[in-house]
Structures are given as C-alpha cells and as structure tokens.
C-alpha positions, 0 to 999 in steps of 0.5 A, a space after each residue: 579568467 573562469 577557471 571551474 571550481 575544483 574537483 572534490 576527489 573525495 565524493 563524501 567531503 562536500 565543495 564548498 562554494 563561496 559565491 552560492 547562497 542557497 543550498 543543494 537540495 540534492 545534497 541536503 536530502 540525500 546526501 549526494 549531488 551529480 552537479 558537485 562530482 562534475 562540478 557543474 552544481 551552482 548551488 551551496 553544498 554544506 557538510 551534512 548535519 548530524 541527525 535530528 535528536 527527535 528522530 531517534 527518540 520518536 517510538 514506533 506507532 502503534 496499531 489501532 486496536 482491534 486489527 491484526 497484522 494478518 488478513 481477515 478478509 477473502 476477496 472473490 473474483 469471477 462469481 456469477 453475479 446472479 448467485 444467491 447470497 446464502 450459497 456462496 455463505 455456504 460455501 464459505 462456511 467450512 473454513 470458519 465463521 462468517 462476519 459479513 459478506 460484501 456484494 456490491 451493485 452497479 449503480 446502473 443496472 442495479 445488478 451485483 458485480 461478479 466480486 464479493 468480499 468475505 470477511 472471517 472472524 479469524 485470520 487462519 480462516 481467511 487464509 485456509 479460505 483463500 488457499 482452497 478457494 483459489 480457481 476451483 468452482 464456485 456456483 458454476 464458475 471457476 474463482 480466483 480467491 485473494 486474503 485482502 484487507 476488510 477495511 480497503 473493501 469497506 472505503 472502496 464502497 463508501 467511495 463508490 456509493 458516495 459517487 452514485 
C-alpha cells in the first residue's frame, strides 16, 4: 500500500516528512522547494528558522580610506601605440590634474598596446574626461573613453607583468 505523501495546499507551510532524516537544502536556503509542491522531494522540510541575531546587528563595511565611491581614473582604447606619452598628457591636461598615466607593453614585441589609463587627482575630471573624450580624435585615431577604477587597472598589471 504506497500511498504519496500529501499535498501541502499551503506552499508557505512546510510537509513534514517522518521518515526524512536530512533536511531540503532548497528549503533551508531559500525557502522553497519544487519537490515539496509536487511532493516528489525525499528529503525532511522544516518550518523556517527565524532569522540570525548576528545578522541584524552586523554594521555596514566601511570603505577603505582614501577611495571614493565615484571614479578617478579614465580608460582609453584605440590609441596609436607609437603616441608619445607627453602628447597624450597634453591632451588630458584640460580637464584637471594628471596623477599617472598607464601605458602597458606586450611582453612579446615590447611595444605599447593601443590602451592607456589616466588616473585624475579628482573624480569630475575623470568624468568630464570621459564624457569629451569619447570617440573624438586623439593622436590621429578616433578613441573610446571609459570612467574605470584605478585600482582594477593597477592588478591587471601586476597580473600581466607577474605572467611574463
């Protein structure tokens, strides 16, 4: 006589099942299980937990200092990798103080690729940059101009240098 476990009409009210012994991962995390509205499910489905004391009271993270929430940094694709570095500074120059500029080099040929990074001493430069510098003509060749974050440029170099 294998009669299949009742229907729960309720989805929200967990089925208890007497003869599981482990529990319904699906239920568990988050809170539904397909198994159980078909009642296929073999595992044990028990009523939801309330929620964890230490979740509540964890404080939002802190930002490291010294970063702000709006980017510093311009990213530049399509340069002529032959462009000096002090007319692509001048170019920049106009909208606001230059911090570094990042050229990388193919560790083959030992020339520059045809991307640089620019990274501003203040947020509205970078944006202005971008914003001006956007598929207009830069050393001969038309650009694309991204806002981007300084610190993702620094690591795909380090990354890049440590594979060479």
């Amino acid at each position: 006589d294998a009669t299949p476990p009742p229907v729960c009409p309720d989805a929200t009210k967990p089925k208890l099942r007497p003869d599981a012994t482990k529990p319904c991962f699906s239920w568990r995390s988050r809170g539904k299980c397909r198994g159980l509205a078909a009642g296929t499910c073999p595992y044990r489905h028990d009523p939801p937990s309330a929620p964890s004391p230490r979740r509540e009271e964890a404080r939002p993270r802190k930002k490291p200092r010294g970063t702000s929430a709006r980017p510093l940094s311009v990213s530049l694709m399509g340069l002529d990798p032959t462009l000096p570095e002090a007319d692509l500074r001048a170019a920049l120059a106009p909208f606001g103080g230059i911090r570094d500029v990042t050229r990388p080099v193919f560790a083959d040929s030992g020339r520059r690729t045809p991307w640089a990074a620019v990274h501003y001493s203040a947020p509205r430069a970078a944006e202005e940059a971008a914003k001006a510098l956007d598929a207009t003509e830069v050393g001969g060749r038309v650009v694309t101009a991204r806002t981007v974050r300084m610190e993702l440029v620094r690591k795909w170099t380090r990354e890049h240098a440590a594979q060479n």
